[in-house]
CHARMM internal coordinates of N, CA and C (Angstrom, degrees):
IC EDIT
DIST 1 N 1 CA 1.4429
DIST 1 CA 1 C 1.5355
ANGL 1 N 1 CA 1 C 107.25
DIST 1 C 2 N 1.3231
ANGL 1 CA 1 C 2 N 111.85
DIHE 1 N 1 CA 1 C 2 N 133.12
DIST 2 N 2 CA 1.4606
ANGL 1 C 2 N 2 CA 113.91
DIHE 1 CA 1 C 2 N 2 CA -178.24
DIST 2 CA 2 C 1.7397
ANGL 2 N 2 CA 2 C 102.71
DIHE 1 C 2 N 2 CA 2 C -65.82
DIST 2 C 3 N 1.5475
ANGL 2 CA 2 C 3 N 106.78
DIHE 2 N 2 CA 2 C 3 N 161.95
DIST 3 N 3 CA 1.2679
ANGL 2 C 3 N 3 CA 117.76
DIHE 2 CA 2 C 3 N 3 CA 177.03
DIST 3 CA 3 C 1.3833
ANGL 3 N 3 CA 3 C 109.14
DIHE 2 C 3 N 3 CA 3 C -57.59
DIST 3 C 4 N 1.5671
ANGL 3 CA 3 C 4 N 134.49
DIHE 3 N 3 CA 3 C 4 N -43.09
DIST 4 N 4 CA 1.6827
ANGL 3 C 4 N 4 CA 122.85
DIHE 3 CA 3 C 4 N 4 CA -179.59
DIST 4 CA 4 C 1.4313
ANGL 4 N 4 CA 4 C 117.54
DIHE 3 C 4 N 4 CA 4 C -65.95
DIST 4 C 5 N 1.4733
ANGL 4 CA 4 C 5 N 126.94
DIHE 4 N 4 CA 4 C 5 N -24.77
DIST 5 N 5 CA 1.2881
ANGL 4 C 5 N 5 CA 133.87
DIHE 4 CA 4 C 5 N 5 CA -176.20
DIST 5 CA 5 C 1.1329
ANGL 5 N 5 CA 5 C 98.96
DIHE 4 C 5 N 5 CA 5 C -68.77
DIST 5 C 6 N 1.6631
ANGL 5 CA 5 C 6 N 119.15
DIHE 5 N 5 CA 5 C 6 N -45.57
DIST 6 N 6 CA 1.9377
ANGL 5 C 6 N 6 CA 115.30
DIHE 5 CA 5 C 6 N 6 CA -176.91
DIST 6 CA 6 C 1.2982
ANGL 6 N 6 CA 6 C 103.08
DIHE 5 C 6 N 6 CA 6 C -47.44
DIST 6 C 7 N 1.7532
ANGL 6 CA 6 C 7 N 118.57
DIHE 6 N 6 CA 6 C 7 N -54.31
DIST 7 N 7 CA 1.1177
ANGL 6 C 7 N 7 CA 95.70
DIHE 6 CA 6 C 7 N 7 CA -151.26
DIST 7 CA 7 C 1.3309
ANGL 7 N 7 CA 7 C 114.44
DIHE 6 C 7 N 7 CA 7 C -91.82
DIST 7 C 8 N 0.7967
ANGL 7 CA 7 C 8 N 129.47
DIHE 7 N 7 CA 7 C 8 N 45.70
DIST 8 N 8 CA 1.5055
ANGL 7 C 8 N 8 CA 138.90
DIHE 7 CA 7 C 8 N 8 CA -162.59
DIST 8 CA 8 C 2.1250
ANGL 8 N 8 CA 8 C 88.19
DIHE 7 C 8 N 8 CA 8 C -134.42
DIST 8 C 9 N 1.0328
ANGL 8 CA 8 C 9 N 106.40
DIHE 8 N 8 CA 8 C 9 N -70.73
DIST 9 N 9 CA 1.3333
ANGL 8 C 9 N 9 CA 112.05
DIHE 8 CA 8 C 9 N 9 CA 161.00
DIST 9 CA 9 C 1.7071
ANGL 9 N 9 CA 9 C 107.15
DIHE 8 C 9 N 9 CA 9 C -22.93
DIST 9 C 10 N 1.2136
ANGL 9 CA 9 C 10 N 88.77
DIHE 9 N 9 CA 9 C 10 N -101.89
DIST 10 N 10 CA 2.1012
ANGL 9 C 10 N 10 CA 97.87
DIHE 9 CA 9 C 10 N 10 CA 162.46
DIST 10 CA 10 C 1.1119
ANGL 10 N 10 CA 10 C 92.15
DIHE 9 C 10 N 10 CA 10 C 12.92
DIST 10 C 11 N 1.6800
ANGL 10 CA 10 C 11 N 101.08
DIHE 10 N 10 CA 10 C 11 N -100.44
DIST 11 N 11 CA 1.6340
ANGL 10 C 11 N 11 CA 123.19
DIHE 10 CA 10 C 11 N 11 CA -157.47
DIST 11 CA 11 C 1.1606
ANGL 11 N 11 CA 11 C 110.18
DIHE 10 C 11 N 11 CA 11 C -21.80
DIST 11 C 12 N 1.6991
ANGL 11 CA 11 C 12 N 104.87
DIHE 11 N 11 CA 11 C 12 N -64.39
DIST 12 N 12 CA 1.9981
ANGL 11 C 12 N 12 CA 116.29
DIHE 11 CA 11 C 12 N 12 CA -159.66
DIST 12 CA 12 C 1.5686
ANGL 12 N 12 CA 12 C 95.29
DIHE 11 C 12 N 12 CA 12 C -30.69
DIST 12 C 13 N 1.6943
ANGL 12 CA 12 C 13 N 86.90
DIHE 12 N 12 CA 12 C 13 N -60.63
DIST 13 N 13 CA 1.6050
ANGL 12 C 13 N 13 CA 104.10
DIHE 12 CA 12 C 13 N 13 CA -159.75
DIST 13 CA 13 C 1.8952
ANGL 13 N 13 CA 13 C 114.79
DIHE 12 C 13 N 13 CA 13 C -46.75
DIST 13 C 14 N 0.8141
ANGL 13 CA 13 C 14 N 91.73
DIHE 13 N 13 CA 13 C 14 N -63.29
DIST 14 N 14 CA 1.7618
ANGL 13 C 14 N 14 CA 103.43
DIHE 13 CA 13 C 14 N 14 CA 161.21
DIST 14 CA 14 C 1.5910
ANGL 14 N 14 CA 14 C 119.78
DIHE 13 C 14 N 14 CA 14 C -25.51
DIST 14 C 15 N 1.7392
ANGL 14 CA 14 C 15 N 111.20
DIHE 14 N 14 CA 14 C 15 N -67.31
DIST 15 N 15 CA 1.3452
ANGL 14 C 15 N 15 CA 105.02
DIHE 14 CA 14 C 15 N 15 CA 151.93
DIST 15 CA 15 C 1.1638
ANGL 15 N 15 CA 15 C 130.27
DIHE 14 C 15 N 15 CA 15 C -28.03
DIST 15 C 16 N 0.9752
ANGL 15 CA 15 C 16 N 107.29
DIHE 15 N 15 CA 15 C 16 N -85.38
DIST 16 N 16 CA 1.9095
ANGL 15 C 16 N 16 CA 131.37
DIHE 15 CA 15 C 16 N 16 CA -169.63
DIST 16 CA 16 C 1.8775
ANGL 16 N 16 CA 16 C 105.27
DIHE 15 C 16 N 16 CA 16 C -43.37
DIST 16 C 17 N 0.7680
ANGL 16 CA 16 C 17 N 85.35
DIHE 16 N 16 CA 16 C 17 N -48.93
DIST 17 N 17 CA 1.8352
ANGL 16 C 17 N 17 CA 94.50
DIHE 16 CA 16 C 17 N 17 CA 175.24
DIST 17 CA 17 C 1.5619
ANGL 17 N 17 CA 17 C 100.78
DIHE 16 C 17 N 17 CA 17 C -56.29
DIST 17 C 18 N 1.2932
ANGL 17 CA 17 C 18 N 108.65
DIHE 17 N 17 CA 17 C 18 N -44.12
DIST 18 N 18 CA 1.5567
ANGL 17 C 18 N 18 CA 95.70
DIHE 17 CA 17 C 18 N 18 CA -166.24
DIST 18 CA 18 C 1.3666
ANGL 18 N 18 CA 18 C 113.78
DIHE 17 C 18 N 18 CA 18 C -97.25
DIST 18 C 19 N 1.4457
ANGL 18 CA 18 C 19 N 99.02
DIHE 18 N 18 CA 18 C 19 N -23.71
DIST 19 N 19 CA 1.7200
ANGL 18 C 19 N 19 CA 103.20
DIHE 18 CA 18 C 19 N 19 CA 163.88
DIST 19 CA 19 C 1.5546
ANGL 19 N 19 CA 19 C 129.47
DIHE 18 C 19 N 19 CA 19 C -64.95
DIST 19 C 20 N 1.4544
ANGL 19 CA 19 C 20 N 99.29
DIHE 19 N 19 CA 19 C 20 N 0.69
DIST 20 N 20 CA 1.4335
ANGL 19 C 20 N 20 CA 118.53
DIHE 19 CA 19 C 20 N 20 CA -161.64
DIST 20 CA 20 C 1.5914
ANGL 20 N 20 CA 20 C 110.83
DIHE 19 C 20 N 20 CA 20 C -107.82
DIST 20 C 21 N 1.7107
ANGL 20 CA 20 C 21 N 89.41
DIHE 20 N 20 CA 20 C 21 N -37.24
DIST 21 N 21 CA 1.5546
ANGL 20 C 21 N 21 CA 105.96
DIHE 20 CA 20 C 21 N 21 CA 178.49
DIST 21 CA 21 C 1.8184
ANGL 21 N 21 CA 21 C 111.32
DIHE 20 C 21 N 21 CA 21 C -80.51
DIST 21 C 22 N 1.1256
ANGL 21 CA 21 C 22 N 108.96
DIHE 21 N 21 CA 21 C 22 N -33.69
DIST 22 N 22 CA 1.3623
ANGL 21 C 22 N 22 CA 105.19
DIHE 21 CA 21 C 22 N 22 CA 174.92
DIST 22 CA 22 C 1.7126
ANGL 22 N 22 CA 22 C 113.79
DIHE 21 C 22 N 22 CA 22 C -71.90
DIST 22 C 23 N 1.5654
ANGL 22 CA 22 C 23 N 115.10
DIHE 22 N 22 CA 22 C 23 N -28.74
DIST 23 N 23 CA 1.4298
ANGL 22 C 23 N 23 CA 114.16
DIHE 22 CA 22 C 23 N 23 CA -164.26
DIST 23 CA 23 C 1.7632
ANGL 23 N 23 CA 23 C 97.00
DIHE 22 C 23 N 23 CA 23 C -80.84
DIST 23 C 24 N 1.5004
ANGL 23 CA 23 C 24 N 121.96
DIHE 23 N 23 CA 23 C 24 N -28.92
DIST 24 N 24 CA 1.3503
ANGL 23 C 24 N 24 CA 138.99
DIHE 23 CA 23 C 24 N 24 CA -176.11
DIST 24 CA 24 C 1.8602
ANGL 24 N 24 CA 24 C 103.13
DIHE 23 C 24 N 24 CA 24 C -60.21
DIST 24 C 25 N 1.3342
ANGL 24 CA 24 C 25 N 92.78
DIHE 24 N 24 CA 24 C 25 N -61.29
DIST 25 N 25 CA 1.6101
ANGL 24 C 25 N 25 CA 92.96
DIHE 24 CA 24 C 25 N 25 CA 172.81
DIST 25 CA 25 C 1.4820
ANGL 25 N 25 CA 25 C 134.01
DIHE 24 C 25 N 25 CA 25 C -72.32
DIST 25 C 26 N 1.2388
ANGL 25 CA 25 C 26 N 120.66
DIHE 25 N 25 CA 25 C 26 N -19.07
DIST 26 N 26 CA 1.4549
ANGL 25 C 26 N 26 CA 134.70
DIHE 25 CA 25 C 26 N 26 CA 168.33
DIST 26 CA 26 C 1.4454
ANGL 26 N 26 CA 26 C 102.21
DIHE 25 C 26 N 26 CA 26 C -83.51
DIST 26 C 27 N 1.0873
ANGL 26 CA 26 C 27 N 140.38
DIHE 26 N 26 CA 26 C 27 N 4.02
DIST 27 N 27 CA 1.2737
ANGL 26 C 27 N 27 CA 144.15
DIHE 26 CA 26 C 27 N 27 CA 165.31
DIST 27 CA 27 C 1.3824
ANGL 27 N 27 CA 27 C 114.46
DIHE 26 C 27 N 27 CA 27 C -111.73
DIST 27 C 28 N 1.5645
ANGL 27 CA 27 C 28 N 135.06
DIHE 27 N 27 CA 27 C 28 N -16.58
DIST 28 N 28 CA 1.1029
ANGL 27 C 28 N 28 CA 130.82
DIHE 27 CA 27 C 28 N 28 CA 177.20
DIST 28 CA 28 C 1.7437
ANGL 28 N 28 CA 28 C 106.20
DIHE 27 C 28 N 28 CA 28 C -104.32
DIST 28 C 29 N 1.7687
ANGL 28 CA 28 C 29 N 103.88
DIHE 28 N 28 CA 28 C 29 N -26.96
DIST 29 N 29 CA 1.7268
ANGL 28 C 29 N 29 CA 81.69
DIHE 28 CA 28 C 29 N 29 CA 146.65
DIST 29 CA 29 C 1.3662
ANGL 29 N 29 CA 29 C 154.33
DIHE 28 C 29 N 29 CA 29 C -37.77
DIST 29 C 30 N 1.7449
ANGL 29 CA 29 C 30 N 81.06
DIHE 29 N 29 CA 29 C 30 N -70.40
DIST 30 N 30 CA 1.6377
ANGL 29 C 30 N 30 CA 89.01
DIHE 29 CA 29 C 30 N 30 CA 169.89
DIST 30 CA 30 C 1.1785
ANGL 30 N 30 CA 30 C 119.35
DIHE 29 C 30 N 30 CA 30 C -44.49
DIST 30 C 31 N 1.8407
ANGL 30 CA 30 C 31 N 117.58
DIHE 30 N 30 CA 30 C 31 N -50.68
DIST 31 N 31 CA 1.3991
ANGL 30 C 31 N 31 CA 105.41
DIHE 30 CA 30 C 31 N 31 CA -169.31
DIST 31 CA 31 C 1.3227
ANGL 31 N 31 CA 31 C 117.71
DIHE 30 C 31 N 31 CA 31 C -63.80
DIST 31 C 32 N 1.6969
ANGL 31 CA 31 C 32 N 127.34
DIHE 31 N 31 CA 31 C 32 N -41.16
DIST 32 N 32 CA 1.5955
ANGL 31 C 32 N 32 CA 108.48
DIHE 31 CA 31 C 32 N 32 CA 152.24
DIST 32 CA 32 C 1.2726
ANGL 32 N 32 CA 32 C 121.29
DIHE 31 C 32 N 32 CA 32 C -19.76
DIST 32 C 33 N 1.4916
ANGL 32 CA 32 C 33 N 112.90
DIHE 32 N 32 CA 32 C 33 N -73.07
DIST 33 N 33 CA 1.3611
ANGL 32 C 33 N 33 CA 111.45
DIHE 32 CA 32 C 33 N 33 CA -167.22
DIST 33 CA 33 C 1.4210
ANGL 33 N 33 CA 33 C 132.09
DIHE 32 C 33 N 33 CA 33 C -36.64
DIST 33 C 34 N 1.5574
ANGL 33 CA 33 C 34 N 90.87
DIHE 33 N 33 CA 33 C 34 N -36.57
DIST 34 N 34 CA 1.7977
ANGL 33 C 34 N 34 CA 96.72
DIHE 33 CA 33 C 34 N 34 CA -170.69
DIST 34 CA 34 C 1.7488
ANGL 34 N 34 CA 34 C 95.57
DIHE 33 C 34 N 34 CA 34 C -80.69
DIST 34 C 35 N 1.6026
ANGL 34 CA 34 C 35 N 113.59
DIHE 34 N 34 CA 34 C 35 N -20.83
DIST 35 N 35 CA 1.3961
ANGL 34 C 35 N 35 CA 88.93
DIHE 34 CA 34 C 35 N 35 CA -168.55
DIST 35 CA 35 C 1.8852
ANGL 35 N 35 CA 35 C 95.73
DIHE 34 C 35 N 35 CA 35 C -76.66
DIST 35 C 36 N 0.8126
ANGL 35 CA 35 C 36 N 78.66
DIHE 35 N 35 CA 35 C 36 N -31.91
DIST 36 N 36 CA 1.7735
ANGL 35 C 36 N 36 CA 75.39
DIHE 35 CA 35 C 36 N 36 CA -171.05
DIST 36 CA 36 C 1.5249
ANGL 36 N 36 CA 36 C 105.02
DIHE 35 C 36 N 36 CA 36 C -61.09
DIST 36 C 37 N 0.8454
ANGL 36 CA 36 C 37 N 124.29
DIHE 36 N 36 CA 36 C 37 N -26.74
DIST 37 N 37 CA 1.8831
ANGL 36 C 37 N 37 CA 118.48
DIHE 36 CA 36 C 37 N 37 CA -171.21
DIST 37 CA 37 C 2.0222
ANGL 37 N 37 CA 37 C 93.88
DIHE 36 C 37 N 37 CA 37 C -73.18
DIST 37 C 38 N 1.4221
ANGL 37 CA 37 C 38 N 102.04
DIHE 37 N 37 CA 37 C 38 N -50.99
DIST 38 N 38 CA 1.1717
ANGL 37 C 38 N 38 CA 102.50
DIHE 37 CA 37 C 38 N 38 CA -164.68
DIST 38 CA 38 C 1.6074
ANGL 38 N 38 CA 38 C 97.60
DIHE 37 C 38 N 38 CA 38 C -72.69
DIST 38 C 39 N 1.0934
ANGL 38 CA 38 C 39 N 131.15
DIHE 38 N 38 CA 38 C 39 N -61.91
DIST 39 N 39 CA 1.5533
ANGL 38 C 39 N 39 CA 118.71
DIHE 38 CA 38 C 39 N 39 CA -173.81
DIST 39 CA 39 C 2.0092
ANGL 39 N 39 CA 39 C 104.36
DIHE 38 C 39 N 39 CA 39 C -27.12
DIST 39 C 40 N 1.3453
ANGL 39 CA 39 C 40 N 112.66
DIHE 39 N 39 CA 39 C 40 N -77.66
DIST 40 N 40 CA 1.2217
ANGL 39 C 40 N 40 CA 121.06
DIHE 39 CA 39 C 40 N 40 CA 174.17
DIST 40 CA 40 C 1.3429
ANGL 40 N 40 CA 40 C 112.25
DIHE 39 C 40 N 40 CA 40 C -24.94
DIST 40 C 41 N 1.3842
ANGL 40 CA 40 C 41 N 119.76
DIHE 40 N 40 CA 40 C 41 N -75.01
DIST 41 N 41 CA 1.6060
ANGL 40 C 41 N 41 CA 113.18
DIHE 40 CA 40 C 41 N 41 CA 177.16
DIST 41 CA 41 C 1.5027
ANGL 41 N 41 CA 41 C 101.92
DIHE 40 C 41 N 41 CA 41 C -31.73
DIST 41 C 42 N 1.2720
ANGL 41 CA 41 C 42 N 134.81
DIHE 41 N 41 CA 41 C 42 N -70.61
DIST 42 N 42 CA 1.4931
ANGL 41 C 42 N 42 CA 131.52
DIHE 41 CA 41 C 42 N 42 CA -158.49
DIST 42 CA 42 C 1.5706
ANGL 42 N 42 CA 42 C 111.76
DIHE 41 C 42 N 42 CA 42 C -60.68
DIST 42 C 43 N 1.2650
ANGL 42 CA 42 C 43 N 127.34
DIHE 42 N 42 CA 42 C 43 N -23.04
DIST 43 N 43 CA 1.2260
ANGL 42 C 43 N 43 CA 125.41
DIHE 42 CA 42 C 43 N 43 CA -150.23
DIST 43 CA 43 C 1.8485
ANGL 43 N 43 CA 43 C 85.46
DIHE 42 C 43 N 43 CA 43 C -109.47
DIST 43 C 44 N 1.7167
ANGL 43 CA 43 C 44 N 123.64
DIHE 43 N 43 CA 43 C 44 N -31.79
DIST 44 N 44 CA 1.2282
ANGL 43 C 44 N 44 CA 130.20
DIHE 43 CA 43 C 44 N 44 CA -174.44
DIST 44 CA 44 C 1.5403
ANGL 44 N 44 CA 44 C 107.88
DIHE 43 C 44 N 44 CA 44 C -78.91
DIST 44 C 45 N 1.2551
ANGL 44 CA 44 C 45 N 95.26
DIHE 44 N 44 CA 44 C 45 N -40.80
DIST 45 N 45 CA 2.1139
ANGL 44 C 45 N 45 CA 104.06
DIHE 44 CA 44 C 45 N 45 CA -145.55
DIST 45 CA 45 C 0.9160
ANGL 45 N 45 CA 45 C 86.83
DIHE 44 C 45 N 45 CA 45 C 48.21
DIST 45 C 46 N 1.6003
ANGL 45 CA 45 C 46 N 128.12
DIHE 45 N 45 CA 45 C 46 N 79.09
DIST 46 N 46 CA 1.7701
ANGL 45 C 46 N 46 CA 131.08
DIHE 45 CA 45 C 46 N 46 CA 139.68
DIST 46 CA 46 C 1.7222
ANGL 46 N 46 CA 46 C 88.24
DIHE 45 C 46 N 46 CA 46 C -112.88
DIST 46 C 47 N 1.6848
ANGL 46 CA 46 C 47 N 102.08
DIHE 46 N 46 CA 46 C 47 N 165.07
DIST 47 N 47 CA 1.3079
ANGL 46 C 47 N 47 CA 103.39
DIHE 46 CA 46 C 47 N 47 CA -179.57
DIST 47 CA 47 C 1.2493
ANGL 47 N 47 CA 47 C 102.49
DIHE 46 C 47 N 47 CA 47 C -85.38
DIST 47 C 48 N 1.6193
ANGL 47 CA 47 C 48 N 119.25
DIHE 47 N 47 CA 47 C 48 N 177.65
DIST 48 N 48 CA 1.1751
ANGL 47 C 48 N 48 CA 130.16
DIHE 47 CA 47 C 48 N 48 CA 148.44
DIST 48 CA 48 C 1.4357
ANGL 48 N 48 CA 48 C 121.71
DIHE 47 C 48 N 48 CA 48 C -6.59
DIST 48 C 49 N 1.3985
ANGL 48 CA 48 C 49 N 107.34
DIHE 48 N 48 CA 48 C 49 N -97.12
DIST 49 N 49 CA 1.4519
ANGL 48 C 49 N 49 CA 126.04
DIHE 48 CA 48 C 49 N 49 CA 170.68
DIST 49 CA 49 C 1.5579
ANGL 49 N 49 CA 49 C 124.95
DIHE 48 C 49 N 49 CA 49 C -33.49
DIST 49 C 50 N 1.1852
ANGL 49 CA 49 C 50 N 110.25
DIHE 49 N 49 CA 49 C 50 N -39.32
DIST 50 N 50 CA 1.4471
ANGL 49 C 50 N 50 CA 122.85
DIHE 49 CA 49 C 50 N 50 CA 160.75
DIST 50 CA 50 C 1.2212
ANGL 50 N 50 CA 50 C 112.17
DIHE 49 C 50 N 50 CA 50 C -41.27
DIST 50 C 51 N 1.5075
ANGL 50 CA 50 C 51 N 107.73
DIHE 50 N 50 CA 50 C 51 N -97.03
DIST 51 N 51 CA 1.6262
ANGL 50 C 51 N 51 CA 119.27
DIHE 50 CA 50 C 51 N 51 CA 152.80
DIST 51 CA 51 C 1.2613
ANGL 51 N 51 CA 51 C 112.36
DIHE 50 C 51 N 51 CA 51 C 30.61
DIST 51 C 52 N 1.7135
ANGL 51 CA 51 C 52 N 95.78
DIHE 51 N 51 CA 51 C 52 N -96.18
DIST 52 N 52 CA 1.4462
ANGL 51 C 52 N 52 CA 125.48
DIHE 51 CA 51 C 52 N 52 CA -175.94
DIST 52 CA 52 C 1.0992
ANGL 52 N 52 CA 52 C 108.47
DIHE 51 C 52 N 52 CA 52 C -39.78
DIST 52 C 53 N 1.5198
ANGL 52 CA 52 C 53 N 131.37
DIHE 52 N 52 CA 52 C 53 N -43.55
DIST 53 N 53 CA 1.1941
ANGL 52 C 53 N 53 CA 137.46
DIHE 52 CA 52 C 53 N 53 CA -135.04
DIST 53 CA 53 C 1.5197
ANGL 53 N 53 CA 53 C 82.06
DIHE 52 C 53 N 53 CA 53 C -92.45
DIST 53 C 54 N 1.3268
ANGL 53 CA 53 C 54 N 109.17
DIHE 53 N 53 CA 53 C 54 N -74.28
DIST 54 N 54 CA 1.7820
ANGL 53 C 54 N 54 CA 122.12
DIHE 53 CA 53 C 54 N 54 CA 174.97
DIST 54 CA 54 C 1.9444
ANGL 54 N 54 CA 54 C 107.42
DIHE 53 C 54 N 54 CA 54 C -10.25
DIST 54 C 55 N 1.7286
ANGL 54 CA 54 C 55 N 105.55
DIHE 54 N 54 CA 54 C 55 N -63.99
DIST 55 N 55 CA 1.1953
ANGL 54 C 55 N 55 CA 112.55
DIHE 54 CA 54 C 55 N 55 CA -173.43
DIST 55 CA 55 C 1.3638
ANGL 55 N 55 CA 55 C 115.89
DIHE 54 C 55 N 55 CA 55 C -81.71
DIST 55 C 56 N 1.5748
ANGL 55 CA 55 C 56 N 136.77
DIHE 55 N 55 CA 55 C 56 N 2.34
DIST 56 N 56 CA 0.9639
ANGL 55 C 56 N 56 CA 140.43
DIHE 55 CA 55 C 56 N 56 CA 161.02
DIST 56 CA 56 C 1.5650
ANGL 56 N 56 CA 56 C 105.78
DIHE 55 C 56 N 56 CA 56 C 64.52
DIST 56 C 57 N 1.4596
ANGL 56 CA 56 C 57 N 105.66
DIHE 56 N 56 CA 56 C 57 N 60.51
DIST 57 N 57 CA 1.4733
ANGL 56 C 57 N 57 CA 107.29
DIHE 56 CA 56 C 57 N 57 CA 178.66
DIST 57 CA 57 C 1.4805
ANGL 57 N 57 CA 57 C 99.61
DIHE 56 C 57 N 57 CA 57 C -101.03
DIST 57 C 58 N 1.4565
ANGL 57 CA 57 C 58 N 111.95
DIHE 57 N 57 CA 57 C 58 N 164.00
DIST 58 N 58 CA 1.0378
ANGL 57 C 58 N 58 CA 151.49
DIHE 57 CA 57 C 58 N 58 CA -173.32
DIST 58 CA 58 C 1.6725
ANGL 58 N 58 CA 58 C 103.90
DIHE 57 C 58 N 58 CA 58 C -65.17
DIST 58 C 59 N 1.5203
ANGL 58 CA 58 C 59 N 101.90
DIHE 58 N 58 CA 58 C 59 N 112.06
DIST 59 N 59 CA 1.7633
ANGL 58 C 59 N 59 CA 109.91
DIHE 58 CA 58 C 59 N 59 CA -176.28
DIST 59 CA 59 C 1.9837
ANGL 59 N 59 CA 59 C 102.26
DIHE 58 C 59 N 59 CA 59 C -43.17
DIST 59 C 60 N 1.2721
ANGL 59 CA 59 C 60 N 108.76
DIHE 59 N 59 CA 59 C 60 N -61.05
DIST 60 N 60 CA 1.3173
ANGL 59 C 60 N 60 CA 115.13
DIHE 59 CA 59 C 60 N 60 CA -178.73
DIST 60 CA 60 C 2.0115
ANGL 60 N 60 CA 60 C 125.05
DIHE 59 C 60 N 60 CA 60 C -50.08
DIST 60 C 61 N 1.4281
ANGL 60 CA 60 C 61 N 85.25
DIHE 60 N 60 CA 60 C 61 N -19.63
DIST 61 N 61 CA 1.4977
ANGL 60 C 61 N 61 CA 96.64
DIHE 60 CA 60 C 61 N 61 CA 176.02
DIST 61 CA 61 C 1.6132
ANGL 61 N 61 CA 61 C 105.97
DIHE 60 C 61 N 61 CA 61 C -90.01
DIST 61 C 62 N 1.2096
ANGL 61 CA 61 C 62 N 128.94
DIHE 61 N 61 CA 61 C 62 N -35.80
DIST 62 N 62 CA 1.2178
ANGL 61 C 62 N 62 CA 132.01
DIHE 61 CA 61 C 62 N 62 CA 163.69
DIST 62 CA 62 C 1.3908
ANGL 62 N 62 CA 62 C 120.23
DIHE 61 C 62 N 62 CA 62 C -25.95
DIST 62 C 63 N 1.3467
ANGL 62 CA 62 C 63 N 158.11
DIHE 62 N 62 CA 62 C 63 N -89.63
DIST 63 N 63 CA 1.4783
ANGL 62 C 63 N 63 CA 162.80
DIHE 62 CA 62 C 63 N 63 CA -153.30
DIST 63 CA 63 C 1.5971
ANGL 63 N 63 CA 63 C 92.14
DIHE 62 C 63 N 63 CA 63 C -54.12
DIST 63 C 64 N 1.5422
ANGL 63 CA 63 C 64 N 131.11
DIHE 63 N 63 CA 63 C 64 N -58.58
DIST 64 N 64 CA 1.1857
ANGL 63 C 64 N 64 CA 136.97
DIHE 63 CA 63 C 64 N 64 CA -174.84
DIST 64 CA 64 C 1.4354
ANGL 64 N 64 CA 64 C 114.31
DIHE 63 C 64 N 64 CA 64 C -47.89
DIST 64 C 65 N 1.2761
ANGL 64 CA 64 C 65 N 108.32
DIHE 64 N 64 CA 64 C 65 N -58.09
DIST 65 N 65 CA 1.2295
ANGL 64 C 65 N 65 CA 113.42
DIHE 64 CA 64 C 65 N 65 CA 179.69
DIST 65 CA 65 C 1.9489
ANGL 65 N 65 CA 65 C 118.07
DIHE 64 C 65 N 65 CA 65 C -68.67
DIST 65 C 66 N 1.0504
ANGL 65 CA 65 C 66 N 81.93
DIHE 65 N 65 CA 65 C 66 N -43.38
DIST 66 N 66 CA 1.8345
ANGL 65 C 66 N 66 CA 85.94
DIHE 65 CA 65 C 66 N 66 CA 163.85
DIST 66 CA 66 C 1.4182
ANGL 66 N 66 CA 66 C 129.20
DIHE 65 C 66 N 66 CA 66 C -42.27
DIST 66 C 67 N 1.3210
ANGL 66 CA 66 C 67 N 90.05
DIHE 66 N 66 CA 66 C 67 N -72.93
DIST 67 N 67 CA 1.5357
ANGL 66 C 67 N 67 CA 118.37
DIHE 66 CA 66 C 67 N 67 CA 168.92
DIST 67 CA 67 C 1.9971
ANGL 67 N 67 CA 67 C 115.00
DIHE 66 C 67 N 67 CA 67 C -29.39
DIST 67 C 68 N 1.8587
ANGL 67 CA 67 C 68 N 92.49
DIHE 67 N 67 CA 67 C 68 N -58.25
DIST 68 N 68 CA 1.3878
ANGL 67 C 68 N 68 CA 94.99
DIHE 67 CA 67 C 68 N 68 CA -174.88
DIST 68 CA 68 C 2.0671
ANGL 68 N 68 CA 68 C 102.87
DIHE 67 C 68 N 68 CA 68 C -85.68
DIST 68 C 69 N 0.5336
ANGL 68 CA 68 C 69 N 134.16
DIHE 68 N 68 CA 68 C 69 N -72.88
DIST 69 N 69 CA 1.5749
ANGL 68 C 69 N 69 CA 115.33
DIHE 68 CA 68 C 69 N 69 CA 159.66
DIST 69 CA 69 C 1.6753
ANGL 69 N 69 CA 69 C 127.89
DIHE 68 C 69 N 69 CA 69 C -13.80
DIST 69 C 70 N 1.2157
ANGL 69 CA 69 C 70 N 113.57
DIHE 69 N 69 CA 69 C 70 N -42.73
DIST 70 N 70 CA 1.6368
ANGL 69 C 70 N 70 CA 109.00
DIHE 69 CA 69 C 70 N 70 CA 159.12
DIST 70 CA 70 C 1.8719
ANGL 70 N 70 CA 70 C 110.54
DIHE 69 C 70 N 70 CA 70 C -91.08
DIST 70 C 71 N 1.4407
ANGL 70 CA 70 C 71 N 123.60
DIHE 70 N 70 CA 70 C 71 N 28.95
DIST 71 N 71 CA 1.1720
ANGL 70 C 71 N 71 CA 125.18
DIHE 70 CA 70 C 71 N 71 CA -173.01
DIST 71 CA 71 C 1.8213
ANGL 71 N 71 CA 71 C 70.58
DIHE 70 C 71 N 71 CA 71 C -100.33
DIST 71 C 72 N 1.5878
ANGL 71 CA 71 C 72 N 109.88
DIHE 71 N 71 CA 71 C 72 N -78.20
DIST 72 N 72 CA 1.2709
ANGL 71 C 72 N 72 CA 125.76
DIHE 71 CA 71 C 72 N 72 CA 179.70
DIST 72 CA 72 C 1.4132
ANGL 72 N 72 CA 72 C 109.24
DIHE 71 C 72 N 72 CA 72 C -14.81
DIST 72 C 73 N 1.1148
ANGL 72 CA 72 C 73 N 120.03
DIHE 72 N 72 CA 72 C 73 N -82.82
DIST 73 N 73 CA 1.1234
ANGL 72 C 73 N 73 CA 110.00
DIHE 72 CA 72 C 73 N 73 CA -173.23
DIST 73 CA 73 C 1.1594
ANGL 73 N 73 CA 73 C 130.77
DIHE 72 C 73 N 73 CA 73 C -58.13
DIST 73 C 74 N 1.5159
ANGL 73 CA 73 C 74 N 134.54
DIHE 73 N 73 CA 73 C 74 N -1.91
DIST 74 N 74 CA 1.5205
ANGL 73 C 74 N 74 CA 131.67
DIHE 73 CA 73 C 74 N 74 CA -175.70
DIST 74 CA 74 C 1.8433
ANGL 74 N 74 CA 74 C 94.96
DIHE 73 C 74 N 74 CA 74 C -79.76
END
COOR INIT
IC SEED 1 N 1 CA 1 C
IC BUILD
């Protein structure tokens, strides 16, 4: 492979790694998050919303996290 194809190659690779590493960690947040909302509820008996409120999460992070916490519990 000529030297410009590598680096073009390179690059992709470069992307993808990091597009990969950011999507890896924004996904292992959340899943903290939910464990942590839910631990708290159990240890509080505060609701949900409470919780959230307590940990000062992100309105937009809210439905997600809901959602998968009332997945849990069904």
């Amino acid at each position: 492979m000529c030297n410009l194809s590598q680096i073009h190659v390179d690059a992709g690779r470069r992307e993808g790694l990091a597009e990969g590493l950011v999507k890896g960690l924004k996904k292992g947040i959340k899943k903290e998050m939910i464990k942590n909302v839910t631990t708290i509820m159990k240890k509080t008996n505060k609701s949900m919303t409470e919780v959230m409120d307590l940990l000062d999460i992100d309105e937009s992070l809210r439905p997600e996290i809901r959602k998968s916490i009332e997945t849990q519990c069904d």
